[in-house]
C-alpha positions in Angstrom: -16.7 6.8 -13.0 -15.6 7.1 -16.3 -16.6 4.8 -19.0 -14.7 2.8 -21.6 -15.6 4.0 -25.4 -18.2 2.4 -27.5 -18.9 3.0 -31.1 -21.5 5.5 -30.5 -19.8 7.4 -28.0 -16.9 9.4 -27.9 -13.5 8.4 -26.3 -13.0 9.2 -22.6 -9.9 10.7 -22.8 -8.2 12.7 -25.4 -5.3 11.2 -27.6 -1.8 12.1 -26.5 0.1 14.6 -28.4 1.5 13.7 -31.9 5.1 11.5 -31.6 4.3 11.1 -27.6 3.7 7.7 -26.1 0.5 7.4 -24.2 -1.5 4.6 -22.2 -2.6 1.9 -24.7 -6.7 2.2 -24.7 -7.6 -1.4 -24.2 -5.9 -1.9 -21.4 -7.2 1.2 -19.5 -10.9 1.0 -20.9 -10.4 -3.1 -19.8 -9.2 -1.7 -16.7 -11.6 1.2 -15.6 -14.7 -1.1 -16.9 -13.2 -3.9 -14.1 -13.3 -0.8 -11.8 -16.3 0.3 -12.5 -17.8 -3.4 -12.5 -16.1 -3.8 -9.2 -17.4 -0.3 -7.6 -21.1 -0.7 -8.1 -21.8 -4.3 -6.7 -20.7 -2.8 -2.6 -19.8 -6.3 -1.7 -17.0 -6.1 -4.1 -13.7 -6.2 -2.7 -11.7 -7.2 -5.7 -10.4 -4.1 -6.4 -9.0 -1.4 -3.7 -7.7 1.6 -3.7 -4.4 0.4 -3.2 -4.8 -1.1 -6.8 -6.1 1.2 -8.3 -2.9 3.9 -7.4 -1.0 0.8 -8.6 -2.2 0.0 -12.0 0.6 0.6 -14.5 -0.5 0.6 -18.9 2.2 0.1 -21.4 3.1 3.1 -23.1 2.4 3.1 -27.2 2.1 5.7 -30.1 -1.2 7.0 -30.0 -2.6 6.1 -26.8 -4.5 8.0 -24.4 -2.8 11.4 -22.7 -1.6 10.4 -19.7 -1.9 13.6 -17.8 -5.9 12.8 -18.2 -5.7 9.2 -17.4 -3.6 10.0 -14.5 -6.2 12.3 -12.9 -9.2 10.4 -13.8 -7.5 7.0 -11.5 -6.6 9.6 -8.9 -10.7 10.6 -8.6 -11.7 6.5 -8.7 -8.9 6.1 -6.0 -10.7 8.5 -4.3 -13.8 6.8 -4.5 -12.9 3.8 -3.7 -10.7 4.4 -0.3 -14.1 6.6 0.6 -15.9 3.1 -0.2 -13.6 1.5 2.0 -13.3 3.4 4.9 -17.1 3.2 5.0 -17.4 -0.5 5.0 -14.4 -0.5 8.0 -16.5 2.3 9.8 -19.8 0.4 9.5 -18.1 -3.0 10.6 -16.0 -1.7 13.4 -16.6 1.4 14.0 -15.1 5.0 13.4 -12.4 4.2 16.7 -11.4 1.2 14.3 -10.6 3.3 11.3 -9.4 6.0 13.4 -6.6 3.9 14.9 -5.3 1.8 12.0 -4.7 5.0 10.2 -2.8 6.4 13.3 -0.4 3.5 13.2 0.3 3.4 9.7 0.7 7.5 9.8 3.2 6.3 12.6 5.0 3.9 11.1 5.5 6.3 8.0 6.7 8.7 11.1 9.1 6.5 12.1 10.9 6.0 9.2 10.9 9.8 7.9 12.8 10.8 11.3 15.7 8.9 10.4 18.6 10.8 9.7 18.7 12.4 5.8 20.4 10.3 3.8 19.4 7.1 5.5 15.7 7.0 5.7 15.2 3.9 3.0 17.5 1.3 2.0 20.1 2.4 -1.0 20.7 0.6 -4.0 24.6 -0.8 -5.2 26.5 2.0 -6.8 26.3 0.0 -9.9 22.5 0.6 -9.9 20.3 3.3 -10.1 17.4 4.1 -7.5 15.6 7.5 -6.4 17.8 10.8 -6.1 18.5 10.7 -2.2 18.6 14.4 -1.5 15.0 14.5 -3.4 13.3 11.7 -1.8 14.5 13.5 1.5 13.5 16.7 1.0 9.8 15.5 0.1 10.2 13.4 3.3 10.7 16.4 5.5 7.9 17.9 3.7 5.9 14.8 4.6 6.9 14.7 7.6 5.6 18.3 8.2 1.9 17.4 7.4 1.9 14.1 9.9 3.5 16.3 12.5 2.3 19.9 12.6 -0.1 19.7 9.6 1.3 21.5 7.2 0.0 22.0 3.8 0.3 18.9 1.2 -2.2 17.9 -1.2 -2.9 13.9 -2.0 -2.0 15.1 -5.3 1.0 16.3 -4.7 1.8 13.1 -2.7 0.6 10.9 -5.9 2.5 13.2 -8.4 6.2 13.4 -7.0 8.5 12.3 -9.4 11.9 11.6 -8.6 15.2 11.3 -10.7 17.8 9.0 -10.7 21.1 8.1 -9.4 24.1 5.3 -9.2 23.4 4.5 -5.5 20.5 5.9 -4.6 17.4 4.8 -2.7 15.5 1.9 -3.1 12.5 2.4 -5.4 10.5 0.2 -4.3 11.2 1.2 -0.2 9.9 4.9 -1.3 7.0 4.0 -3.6 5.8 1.7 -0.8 5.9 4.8 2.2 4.3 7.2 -0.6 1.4 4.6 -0.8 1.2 4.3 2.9 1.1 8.2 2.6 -1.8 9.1 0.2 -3.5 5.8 2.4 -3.4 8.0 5.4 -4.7 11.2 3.7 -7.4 9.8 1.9 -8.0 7.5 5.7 -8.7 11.4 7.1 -9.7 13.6 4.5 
């Protein structure tokens, strides 16, 4: 787990680039000292994985490179849903785990089946929400892995960007199946 910077050591992460916004440092060396707080002390559920994939920083002149902070909450996400499923293992058993992620994987199912076009709520034309033929084409590719396996990485799952459009779909709908998503992988992997 990476550490937050102290006089005598060196920053975790490098800056971002010259006239690019990066994370602000106090927030993410507050935030990844809570983290690290919270993962060594095992009876520590204050902190899940779920928040840690969630945990947003403001964006100021030079702050830390994204790109690096991005991948170093993607390896702590990691640890933590490991964490997790260990504790559901050990107090209910591997069936336990087994099956919650099989309805949640099924319940994300469900919804990518729908017809293209109408898989999550839309937004008013007067508003803007997630490209619709883009969220559906990394559905079907979604859907692929749950159904047949087919290759897709947690990364690529966490990654996915989307751009916008009068009308389109809900953004919170879609960020909330894309959790449910890397949940599942990380649940298996």
């Amino acid at each position: 787990m990476t550490s937050p910077a102290t006089p005598e050591s060196p920053a975790p992460f490098p800056d971002a680039p010259r006239r690019t916004k990066g994370y602000e440092k106090r927030t993410v060396d507050d935030f990844l000292a809570r983290a690290k707080d919270s993962f060594e002390r095992p009876a520590d559920e204050s902190l899940t994985a779920l928040d840690i994939r969630q945990v947003a920083f403001p964006l100021v002149r030079n702050g830390y490179a994204i790109a690096s902070v991005d991948a170093a909450l993607g390896r702590i996400e990691d640890a933590f849903a490991a964490r997790e499923r260990q504790s559901v293992v050990s107090r209910a058993g591997a069936r336990e785990w087994v099956g919650r992620s099989k309805e949640t994987a099924q319940v994300v199912l469900d919804r990518l089946s729908r017809p293209r076009g109408h898989r999550f709520d839309r937004v008013s034309v007067l508003r803007y929400g997630y490209r619709v033929d883009e969220v559906d084409l990394v559905s079907d590719k979604i859907a692929g892995y749950l159904e047949a396996g087919e290759p897709v990485t947690v990364e690529q799952v966490r990654s996915v960007a989307f751009r916008m459009q009068r009308g389109g779909y809900s953004e919170t709908q879609v960020d909330a199946v894309l959790d449910a998503v890397v949940e599942v992988m990380l649940a298996v992997s």
